[in-house]
C-alpha positions in Angstrom: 15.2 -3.1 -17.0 14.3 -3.6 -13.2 11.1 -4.9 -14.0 12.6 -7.9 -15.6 11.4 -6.6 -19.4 14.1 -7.9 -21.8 15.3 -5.1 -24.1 17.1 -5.0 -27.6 19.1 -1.9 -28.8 18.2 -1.6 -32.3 20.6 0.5 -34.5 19.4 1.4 -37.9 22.9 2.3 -39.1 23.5 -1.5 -38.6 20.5 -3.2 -40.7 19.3 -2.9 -43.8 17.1 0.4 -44.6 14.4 -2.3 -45.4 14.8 -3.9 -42.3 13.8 -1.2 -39.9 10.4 -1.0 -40.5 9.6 -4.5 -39.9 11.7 -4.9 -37.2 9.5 -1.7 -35.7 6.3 -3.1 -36.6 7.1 -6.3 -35.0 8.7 -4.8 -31.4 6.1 -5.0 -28.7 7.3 -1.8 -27.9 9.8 1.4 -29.4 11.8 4.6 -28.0 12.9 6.1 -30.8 15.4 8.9 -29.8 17.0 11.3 -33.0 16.0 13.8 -34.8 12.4 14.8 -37.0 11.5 16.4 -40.2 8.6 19.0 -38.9 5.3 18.8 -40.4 5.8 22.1 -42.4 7.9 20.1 -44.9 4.6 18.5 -45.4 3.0 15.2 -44.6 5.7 13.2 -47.7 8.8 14.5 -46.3 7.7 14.5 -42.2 9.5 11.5 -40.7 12.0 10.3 -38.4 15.4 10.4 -39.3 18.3 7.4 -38.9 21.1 6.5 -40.9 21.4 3.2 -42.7 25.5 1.8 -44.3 26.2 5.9 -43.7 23.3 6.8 -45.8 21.2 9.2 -43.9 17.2 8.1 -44.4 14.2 9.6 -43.8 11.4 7.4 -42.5 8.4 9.3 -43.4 4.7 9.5 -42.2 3.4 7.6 -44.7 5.6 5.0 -44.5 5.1 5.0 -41.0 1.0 4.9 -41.0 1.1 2.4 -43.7 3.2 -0.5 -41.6 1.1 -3.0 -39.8 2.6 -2.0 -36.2 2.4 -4.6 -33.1 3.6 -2.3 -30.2 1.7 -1.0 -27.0 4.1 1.8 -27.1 5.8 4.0 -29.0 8.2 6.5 -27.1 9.0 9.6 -29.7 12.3 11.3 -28.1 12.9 12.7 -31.5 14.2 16.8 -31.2 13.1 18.8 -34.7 9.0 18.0 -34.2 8.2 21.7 -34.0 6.9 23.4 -37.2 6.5 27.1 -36.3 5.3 28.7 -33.1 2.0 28.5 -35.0 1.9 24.7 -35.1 4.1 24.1 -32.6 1.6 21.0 -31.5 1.2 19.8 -34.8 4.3 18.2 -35.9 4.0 15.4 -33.1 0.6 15.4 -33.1 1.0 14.2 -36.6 4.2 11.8 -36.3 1.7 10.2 -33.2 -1.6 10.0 -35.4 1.2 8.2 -38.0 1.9 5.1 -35.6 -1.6 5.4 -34.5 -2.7 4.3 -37.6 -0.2 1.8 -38.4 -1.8 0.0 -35.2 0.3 1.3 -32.2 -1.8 1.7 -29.1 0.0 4.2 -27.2 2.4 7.0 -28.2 4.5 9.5 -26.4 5.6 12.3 -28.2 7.6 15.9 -27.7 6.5 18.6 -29.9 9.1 20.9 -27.7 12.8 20.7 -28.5 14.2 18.2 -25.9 17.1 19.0 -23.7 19.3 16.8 -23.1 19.8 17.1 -19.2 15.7 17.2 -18.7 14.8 14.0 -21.1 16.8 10.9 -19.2 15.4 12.4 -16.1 11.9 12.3 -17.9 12.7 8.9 -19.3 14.0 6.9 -16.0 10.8 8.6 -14.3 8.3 7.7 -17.1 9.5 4.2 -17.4 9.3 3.6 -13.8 6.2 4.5 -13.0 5.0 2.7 -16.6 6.5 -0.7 -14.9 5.1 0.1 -12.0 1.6 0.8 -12.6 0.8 -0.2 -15.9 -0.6 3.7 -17.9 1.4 4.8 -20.0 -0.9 8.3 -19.8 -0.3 7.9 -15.8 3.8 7.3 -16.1 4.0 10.2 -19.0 2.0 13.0 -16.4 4.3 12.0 -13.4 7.4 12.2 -15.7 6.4 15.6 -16.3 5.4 16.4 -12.6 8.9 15.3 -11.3 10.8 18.1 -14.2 8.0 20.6 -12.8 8.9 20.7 -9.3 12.8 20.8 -10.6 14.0 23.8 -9.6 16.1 23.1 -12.9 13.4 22.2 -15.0 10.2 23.8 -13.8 10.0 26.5 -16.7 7.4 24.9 -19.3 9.7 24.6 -22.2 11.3 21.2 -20.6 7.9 19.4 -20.1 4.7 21.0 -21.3 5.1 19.8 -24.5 5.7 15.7 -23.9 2.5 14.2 -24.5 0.5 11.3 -24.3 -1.7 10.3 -27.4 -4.3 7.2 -27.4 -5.4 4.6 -29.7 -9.0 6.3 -29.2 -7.8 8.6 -32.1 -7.8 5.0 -34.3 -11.4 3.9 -33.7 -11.7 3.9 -37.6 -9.5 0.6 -38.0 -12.0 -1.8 -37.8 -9.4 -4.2 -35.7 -8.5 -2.4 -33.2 -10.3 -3.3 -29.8 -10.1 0.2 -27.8 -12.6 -1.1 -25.1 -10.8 -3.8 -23.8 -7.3 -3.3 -23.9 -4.6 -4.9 -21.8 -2.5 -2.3 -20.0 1.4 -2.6 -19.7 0.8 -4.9 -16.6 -1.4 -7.6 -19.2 -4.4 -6.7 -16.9 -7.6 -6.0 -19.1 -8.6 -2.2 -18.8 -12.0 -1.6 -18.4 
């Protein structure tokens, strides 16, 4: 990255199954890009999916909240989140409220169907503007600004549905400071 953040491509298919969950507990920060389980198939089987020695693997929600997570960030660029046209919020909603709880301070999540010529243009634009200033809340509405004024990508569809979701949601996990948080900058936030 630009900003001089060292990065590390993590592959499922190349670990151990029981690997991936520390290694994402441990990562200061995660974009997870595949494919979901919505939340109709209920809260045991909604999950990430990845593949581990060709075995395809569902990392579920309660796995998920039940990790002791380290990151800032979570990035969710994961295509299958929406339920129904009745809960068509709820299925990220839900996989965000999972890493949430499991500690994770900041989470991005699509509860759309991402296309795949709008989300690198989302991505590059999110990311720099996170480096730059710091909010991940800040970096994920200007992300969504830039596909607006697309002539390509204005239609709703390609960026109402990427959303930002806050720690605040945690306040019942007793150690997690809220109120004095550093932002992606290591400034302390007000």
């Amino acid at each position: 990255m630009d900003a001089g953040i060292a990065t590390r491509p993590l592959r499922a298919a190349e670990m151990p199954a029981e690997s991936l969950l520390d290694e994402l507990a441990a990562a200061p920060a995660a974009h997870i890009v595949g494919h979901a389980n919505p939340a109709a198939f209920g809260q045991l089987y909604q999950g990430l999916w990845y593949e581990a020695g060709r075995k395809p693997l569902l990392l579920t929600y309660p796995e998920i909240a039940s990790m002791s997570s380290r990151s800032e960030l979570v990035v969710l660029s994961a295509c299958g989140t929406r339920a129904s046209d009745q809960q068509r919020y709820g299925a990220a909603a839900r996989l965000a409220e999972a890493w949430i709880a499991a500690g994770t301070r900041h989470v991005v999540a699509a509860s759309n169907p991402l296309s795949d010529a709008a989300a690198p243009i989302w991505t590059r634009r999110f990311y720099s503007s996170l480096w730059r200033d710091g909010d991940a809340a800040a970096a994920a509405r200007d992300a969504r600004a830039l596909l607006r004024a697309s002539p390509h990508f204005r239609h709703p569809k390609f960026w109402a549905g990427i959303e930002y979701y806050a720690a605040i949601l945690a306040a019942r996990k007793p150690d997690a400071d809220i109120v004095s948080s550093p932002n992606f900058k290591g400034e302390e936030m007000p």
